[in-house]
N, C-alpha and C positions, 0 to 999 in steps of 0.2 A: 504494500500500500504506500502510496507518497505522503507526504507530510499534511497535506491540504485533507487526503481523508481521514488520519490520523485525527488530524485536530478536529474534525467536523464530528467524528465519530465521539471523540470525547464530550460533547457539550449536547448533545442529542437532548429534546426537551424529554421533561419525564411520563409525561400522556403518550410521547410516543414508545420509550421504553416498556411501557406499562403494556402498551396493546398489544406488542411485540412481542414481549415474554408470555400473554397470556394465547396469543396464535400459535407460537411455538409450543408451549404446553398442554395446550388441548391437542395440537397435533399429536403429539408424540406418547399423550396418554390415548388417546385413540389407535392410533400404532400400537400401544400395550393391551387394549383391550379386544382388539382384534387378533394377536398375537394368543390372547387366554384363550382366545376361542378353538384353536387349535388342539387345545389338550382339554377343555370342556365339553364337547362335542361328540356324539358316541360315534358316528357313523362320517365317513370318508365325503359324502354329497352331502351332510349339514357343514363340517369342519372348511369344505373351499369356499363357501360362501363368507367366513370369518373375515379373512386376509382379503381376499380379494375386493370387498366392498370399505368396510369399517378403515382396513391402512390403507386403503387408496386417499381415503379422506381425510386422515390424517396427514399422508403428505401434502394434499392439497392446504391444508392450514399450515402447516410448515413453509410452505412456498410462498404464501402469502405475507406472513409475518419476515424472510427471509424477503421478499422481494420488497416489503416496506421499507426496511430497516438499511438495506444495502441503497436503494436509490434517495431516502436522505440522505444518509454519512456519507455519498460520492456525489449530491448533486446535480445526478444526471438518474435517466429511468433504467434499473438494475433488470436485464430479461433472464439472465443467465440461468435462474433459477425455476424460473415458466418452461425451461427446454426441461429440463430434470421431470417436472409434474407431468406434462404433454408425454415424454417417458413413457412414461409409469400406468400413464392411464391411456394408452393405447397395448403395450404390453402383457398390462395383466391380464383387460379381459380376453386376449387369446390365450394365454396359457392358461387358465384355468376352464375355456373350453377344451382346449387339446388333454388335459388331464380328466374333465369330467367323459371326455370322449373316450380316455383310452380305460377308466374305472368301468362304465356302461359295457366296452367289450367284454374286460375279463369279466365281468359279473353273469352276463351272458354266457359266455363260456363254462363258467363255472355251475349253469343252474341255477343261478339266484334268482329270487322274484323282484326283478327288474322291468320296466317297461320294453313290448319289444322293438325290434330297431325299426323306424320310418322306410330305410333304404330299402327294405327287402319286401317286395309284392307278399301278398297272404295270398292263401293256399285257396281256392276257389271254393265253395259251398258245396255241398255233397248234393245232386237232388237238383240242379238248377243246368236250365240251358245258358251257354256259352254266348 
């Protein structure tokens, strides 16, 4: 950092500290509550819905308190941290389709009472013309 944001950063008023610590904190305790969910949750398709929604939003109040805070102390508008959230929330929710994708196969496979797959035509009705 140069000395101009050094010193900008020092004198930051306190309404804005205040908001900023409280963006940041709610982020990151939502991050931890979406985190419990993981080990609270009995079954694999309640447990991805945790993370993938609850910490998403929490980064998103991260990013915000993080984009506040960096474009007072430098004086100019801080994005760097909007690229991170845009991330994150393009990111997730394919991965946590591709995982709920690949749980539905094995479970399938396995015999579980799963819904059956879309892709695969049903077997036509016994008794009915064509």
């Amino acid at each position: 950092m140069t000395e101009a944001a050094t010193t900008a950063a020092a004198v930051l008023p306190l309404w804005l500290e205040v908001i900023v610590a409280l963006l940041v904190l709610a982020g990151a305790g939502l991050a931890l509550l979406g985190s419990t969910g993981l080990l609270r949750l009995p079954t694999f398709f309640e447990r991805v819905h945790a993370p993938a929604i609850i910490a998403t939003l929490g980064c998103w109040l991260i990013m915000h308190g993080t984009v506040l805070y960096f474009s007072v102390a430098d004086r100019s508008l801080a994005l760097h941290a909007l690229l991170i959230a845009v991330f994150v929330a393009i990111t997730v929710p394919i991965m946590s389709i591709f995982l709920m994708r690949a749980a539905l196969f094995r479970a399938r496979q396995m015999g579980l009472d799963v819904p059956p797959s879309l892709s695969q035509p049903k077997a036509p009705a016994e008794g009915k013309d064509s």
